[in-house]
KEBAVEX-33888 format. One record per residue (C-alpha): residue number from 1; residue in three letters; x, y, z. Coordinates in nm, 4 decimals, padded with zeros to 6 digits, always signed. Each point is the difference from the previous one (the first is absolute). Layout:
<rs>
(NUM "ALA" (X Y Z))
...
</rs>
This chain:
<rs>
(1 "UNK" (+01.4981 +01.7008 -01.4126))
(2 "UNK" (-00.3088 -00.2562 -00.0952))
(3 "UNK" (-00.1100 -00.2154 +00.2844))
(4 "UNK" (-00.1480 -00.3708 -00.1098))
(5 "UNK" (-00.1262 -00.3118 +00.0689))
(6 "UNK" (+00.0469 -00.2760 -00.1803))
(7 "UNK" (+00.2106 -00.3440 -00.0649))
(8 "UNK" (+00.3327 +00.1227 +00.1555))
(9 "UNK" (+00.3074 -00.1988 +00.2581))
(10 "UNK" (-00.1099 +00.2435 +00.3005))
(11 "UNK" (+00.2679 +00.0946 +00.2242))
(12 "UNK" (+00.0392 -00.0835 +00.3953))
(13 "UNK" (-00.1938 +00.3616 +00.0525))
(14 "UNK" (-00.2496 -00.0729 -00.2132))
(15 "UNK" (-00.0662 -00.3338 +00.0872))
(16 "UNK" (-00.0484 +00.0729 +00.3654))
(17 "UNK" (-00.2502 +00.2712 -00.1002))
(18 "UNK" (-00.2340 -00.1946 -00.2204))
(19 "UNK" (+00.0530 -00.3290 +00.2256))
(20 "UNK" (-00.1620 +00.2277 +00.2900))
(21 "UNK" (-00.2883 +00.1872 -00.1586))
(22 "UNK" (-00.0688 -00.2350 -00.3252))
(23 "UNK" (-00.3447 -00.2224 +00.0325))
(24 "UNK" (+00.1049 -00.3405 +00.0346))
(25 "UNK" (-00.2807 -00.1775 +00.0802))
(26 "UNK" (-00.2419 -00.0636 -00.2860))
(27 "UNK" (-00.1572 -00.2871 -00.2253))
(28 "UNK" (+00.1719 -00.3048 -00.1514))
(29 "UNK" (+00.3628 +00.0038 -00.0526))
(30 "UNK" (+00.0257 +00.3279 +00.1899))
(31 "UNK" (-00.0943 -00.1756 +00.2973))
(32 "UNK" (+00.2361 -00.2777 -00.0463))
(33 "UNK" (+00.2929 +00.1997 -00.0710))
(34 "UNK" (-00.1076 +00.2017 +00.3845))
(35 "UNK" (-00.0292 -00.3582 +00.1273))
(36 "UNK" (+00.3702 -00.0390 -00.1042))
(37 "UNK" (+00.1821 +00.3247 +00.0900))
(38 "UNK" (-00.1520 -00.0802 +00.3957))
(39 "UNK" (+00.1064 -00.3359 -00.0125))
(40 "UNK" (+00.3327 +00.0935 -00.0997))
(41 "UNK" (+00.0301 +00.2652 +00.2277))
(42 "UNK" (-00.1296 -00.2170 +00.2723))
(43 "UNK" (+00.2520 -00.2652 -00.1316))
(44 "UNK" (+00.2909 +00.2580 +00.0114))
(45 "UNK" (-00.0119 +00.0153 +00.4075))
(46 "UNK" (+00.1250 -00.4119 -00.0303))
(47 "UNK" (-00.1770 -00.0528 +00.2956))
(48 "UNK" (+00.1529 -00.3770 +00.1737))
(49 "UNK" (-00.4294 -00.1085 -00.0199))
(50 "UNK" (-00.0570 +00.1031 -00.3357))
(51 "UNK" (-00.3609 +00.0196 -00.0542))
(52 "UNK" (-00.1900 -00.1507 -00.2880))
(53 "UNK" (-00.1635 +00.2109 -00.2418))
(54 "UNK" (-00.2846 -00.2498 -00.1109))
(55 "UNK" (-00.2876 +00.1316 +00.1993))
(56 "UNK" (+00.0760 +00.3432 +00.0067))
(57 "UNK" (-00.1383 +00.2892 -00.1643))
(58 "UNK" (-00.0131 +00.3455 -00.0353))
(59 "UNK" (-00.1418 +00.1812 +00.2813))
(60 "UNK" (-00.0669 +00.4400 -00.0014))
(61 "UNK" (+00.0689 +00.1255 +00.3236))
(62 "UNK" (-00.2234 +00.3219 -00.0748))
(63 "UNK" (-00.3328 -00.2140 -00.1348))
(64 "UNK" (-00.1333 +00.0349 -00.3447))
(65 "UNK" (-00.3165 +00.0461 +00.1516))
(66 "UNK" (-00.0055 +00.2945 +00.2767))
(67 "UNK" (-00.1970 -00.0540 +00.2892))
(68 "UNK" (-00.1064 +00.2956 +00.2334))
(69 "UNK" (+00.2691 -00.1140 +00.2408))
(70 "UNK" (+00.2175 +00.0497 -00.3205))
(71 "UNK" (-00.0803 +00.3028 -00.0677))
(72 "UNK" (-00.0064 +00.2096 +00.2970))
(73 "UNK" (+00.3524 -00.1712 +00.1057))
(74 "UNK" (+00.1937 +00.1094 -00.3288))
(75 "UNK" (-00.1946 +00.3873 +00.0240))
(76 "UNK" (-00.1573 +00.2619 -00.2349))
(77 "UNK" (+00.2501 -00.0877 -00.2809))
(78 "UNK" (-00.0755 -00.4016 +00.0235))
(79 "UNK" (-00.1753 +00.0275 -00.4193))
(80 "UNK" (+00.3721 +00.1734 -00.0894))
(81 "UNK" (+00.1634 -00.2900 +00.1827))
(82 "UNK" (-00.2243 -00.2995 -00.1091))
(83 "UNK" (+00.0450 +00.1321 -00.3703))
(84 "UNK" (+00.3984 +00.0743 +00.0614))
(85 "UNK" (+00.1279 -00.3032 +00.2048))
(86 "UNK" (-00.2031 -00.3382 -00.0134))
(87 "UNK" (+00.1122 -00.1670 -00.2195))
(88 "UNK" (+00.3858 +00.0998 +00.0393))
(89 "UNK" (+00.2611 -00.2194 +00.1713))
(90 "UNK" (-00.0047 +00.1647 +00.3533))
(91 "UNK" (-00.3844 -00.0801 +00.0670))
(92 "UNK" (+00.0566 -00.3901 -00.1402))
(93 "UNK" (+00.1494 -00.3031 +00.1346))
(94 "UNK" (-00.0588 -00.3483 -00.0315))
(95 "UNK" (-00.1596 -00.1749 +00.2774))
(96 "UNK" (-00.2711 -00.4231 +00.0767))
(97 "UNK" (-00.2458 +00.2847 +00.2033))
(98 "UNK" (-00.1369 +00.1618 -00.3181))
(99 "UNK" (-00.3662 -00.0820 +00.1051))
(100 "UNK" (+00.0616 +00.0796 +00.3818))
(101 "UNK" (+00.1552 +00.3184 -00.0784))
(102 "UNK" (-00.2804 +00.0987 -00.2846))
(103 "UNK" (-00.0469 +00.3901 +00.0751))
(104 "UNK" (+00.0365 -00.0268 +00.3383))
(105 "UNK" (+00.1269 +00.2871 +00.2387))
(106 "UNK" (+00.4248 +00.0168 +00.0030))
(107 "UNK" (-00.0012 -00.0987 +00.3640))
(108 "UNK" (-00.1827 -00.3352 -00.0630))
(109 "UNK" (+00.2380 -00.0127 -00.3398))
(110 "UNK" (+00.3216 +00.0383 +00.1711))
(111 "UNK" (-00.0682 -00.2551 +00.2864))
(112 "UNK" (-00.0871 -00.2481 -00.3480))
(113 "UNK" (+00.3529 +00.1156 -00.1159))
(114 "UNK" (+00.1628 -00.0165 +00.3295))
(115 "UNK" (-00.0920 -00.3455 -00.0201))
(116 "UNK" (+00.1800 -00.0851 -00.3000))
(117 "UNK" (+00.2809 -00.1931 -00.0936))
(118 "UNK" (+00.1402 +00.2884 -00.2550))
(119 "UNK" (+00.2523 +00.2106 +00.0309))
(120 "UNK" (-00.1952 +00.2719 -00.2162))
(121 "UNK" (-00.2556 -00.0704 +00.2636))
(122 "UNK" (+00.2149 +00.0907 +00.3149))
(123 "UNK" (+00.0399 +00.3303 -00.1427))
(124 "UNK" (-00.3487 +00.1184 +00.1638))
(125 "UNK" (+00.1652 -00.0823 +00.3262))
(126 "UNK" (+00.0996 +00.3553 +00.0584))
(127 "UNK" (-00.2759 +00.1502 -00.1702))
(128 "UNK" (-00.2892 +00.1320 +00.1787))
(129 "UNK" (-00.2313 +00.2044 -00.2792))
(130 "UNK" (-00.0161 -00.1007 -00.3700))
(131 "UNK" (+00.0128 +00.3595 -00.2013))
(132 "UNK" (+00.1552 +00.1761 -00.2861))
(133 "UNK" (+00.3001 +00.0716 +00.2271))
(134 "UNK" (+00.0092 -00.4188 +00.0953))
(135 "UNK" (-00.0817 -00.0640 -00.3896))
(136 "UNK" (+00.2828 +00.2302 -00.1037))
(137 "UNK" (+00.2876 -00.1724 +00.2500))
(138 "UNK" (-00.1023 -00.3375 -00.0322))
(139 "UNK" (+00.0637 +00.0570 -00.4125))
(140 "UNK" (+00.3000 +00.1679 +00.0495))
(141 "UNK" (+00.1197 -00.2833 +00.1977))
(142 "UNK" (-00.1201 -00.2788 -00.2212))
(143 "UNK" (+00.1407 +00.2047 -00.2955))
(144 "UNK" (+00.3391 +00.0251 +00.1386))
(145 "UNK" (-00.0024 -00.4041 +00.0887))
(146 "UNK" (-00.0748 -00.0293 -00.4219))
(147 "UNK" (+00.3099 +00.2202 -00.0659))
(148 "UNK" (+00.1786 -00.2963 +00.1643))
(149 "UNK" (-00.1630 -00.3267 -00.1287))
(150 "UNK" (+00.0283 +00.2497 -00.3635))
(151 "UNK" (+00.3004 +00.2272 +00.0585))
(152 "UNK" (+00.0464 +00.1438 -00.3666))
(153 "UNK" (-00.2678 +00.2459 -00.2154))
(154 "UNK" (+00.2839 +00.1825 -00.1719))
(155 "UNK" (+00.1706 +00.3015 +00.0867))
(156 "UNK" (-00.1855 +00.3583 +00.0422))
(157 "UNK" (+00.1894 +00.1575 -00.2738))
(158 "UNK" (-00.0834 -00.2344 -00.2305))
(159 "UNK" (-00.3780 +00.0088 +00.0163))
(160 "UNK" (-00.2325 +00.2471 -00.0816))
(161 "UNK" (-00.2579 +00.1237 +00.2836))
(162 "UNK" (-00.3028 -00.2422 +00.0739))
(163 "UNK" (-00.3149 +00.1463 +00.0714))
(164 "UNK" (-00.1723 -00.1067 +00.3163))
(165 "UNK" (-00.3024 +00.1548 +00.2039))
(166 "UNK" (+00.2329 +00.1555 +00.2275))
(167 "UNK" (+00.1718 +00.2110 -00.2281))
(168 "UNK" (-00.2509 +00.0814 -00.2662))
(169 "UNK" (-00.1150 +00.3122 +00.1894))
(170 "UNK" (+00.1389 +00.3457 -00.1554))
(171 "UNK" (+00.0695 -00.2119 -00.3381))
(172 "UNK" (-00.2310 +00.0836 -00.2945))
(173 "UNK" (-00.0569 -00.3029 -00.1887))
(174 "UNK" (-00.0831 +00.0945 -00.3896))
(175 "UNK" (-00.1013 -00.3434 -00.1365))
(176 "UNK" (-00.0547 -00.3466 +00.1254))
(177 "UNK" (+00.0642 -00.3447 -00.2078))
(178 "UNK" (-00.2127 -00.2955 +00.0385))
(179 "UNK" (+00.1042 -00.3024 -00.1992))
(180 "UNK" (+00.2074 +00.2284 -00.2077))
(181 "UNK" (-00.3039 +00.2438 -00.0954))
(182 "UNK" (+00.1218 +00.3810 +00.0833))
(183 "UNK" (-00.2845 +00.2058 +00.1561))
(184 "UNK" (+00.0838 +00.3668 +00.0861))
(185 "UNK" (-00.0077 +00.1438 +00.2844))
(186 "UNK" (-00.0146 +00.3301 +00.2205))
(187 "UNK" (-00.0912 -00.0746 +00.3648))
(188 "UNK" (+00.0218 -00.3643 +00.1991))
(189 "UNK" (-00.4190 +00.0071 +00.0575))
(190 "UNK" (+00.0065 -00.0214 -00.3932))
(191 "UNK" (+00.2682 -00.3013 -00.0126))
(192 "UNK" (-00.2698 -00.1373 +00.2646))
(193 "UNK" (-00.2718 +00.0589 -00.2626))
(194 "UNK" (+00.1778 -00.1180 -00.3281))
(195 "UNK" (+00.1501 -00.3140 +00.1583))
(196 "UNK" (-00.3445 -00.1092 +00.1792))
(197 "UNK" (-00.1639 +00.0834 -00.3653))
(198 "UNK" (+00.2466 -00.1970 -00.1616))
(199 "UNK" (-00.0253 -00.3036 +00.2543))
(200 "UNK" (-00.3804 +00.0043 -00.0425))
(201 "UNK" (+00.0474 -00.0948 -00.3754))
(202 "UNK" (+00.2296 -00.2465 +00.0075))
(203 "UNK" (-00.1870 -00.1907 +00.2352))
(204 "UNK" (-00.3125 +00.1198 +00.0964))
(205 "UNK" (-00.0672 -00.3619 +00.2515))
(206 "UNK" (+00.3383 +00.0508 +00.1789))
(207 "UNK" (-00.0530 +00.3407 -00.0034))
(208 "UNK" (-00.3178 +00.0058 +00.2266))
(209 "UNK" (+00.1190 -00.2799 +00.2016))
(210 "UNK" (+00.3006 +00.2588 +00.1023))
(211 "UNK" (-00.2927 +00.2203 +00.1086))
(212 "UNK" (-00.1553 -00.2343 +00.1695))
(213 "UNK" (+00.2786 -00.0579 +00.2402))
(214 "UNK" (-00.0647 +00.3556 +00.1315))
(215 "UNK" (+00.2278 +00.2553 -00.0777))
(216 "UNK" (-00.1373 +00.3418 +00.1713))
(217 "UNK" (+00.1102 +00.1909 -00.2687))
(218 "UNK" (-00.2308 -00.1449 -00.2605))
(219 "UNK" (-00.3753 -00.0457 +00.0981))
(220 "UNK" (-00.3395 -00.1084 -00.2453))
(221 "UNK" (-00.1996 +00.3060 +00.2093))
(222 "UNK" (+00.1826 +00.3180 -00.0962))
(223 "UNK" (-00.1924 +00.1296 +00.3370))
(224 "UNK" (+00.2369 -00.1493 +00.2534))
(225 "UNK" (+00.2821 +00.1718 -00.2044))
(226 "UNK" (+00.1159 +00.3679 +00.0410))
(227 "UNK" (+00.0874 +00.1152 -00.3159))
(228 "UNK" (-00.0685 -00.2789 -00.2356))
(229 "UNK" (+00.0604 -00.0851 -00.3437))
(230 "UNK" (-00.2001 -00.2149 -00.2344))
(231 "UNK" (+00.2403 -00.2526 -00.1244))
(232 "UNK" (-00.0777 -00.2073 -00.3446))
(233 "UNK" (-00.0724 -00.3273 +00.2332))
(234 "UNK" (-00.2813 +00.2019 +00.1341))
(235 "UNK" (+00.1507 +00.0396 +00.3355))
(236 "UNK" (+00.0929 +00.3237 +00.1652))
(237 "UNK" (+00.3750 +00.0680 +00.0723))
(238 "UNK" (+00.1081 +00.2152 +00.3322))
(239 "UNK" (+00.1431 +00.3346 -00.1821))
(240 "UNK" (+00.1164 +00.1111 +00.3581))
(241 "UNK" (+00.3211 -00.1720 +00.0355))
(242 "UNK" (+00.3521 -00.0059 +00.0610))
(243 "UNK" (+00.2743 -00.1072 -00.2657))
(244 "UNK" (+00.0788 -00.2982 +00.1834))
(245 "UNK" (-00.3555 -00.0563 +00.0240))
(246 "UNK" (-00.0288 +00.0432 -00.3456))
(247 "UNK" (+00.3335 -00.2692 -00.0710))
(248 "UNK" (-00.1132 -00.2859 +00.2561))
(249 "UNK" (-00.3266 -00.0049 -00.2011))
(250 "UNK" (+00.1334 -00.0405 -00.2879))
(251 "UNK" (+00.2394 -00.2554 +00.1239))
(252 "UNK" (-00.2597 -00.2187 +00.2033))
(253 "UNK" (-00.2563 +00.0188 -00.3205))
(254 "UNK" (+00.3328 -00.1483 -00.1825))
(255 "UNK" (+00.0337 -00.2705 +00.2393))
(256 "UNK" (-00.3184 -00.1017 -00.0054))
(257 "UNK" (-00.0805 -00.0503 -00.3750))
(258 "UNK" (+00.3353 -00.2240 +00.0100))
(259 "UNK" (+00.1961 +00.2119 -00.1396))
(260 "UNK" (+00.3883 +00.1103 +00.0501))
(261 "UNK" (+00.1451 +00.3130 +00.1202))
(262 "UNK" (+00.1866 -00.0186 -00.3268))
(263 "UNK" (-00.2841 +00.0320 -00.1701))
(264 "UNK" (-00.0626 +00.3894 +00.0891))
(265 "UNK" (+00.1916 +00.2910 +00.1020))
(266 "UNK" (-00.0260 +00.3739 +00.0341))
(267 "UNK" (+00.2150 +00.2302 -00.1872))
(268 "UNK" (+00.1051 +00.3272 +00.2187))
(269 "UNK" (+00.1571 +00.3297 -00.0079))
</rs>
């Protein structure tokens, strides 16, 4: 059976899984169309004081910029989770504190939240440590609430498989498409390599601006890196990494040089 990605009706299944680990967050209409699905799912909860939506914007609960507080609260693993999980629907929300909240330390975020109006907000109520674990069941939750504000994806039988970067591992992927060019294959570090290459020169500006916005995988000194690889950009690519690694790369890189996640898949065993 081949395993792709591309312009497909996902089922319920599928549409859960990518609503939970997909990047949401990124540039231009990206960011609009996250500003929308919170809204909506705030909306959905019909609270009687319906707040308004015009001076609210998107807030990462887990900062795009780590402080040390940061990173000795989420542990050894906090470069995995950074990479993994901030820009996906469980670490975002919509909230007027933006500036207050900043990178701040979750305790100091949460009494911010606490403060709120928002029913997406309340949520942190009962939640004492922001983690993967808190990440994980806060997506779950919010994915299960977009079920029921958009109940039908199609049935399972009727759909092919969707890769995501939770099931990618054990799969051997033997080409990946980008804008309908076929590259072959053998491994998921070389889909990493071919699709970054392939980024690169269809938009070298957009390309380094991706960079720029720190992804640990992907460094200009190959030094900091433990088994790098020279890409064509001139920057060095982590060779030491997981599958999923390997997929969310390639799907944040996507995101932020405005394209779809139409516009690529990986072709499987």
């Amino acid at each position: 059976m081949q395993l792709i990605m591309g312009r497909q009706t996902p089922k319920n299944s599928d549409f859960r899984a990518r609503l939970i680990t997909t990047a949401l967050y990124g540039a231009g209409q990206r960011r609009m169309n996250t500003q929308l699905i919170l809204e909506t799912l705030e909306a959905s909860y019909a609270h009687r004081e319906q707040a308004t939506f015009d001076n609210l914007t998107i807030e990462h609960i887990m900062p795009q910029s780590l402080t040390e507080w940061w990173t000795e609260h989420l542990g050894l693993d906090h470069d995995t989770l950074y990479e993994e999980r901030l820009h996906t629907l469980g670490n975002l929300t919509l909230t007027a504190y933006n500036s207050q909240a900043s990178n701040k330390p979750y305790p100091e975020k949460r009494t911010l939240y606490l403060n709120s109006h928002l029913e997406l907000n309340r949520y942190f109520d009962q939640v004492e440590a922001w983690n993967e674990a808190a990440i994980q069941d806060r997506a779950e939750v919010l994915a299960e609430r977009a079920l029921i504000i958009w109940p039908y994806f199609g049935r399972d039988a009727d759909i092919e498989e969707t890769l995501n970067a939770q099931n990618v591992t054990g799969k051997t992927p033997v080409a990946v498409y980008i804008l309908r060019q076929r590259m072959e294959t053998h491994s998921w570090r070389e889909v990493a390599i071919k699709m970054l290459d392939a980024l690169y020169e269809l938009d070298p500006h957009q390309f380094i601006e991706f960079v720029g916005t720190g992804p640990t995988l992907i460094n200009a000194e190959p030094t900091q890196l433990r088994e790098p690889y020279l890409l064509q950009s001139g920057y060095s690519l982590e060779l030491k990494l997981r599958a999923s690694q390997a997929y969310r790369l390639c799907e944040s890189a996507v995101i932020a040089m405005n394209l779809d996640n139409g516009d690529w898949r990986v072709e499987c065993e």
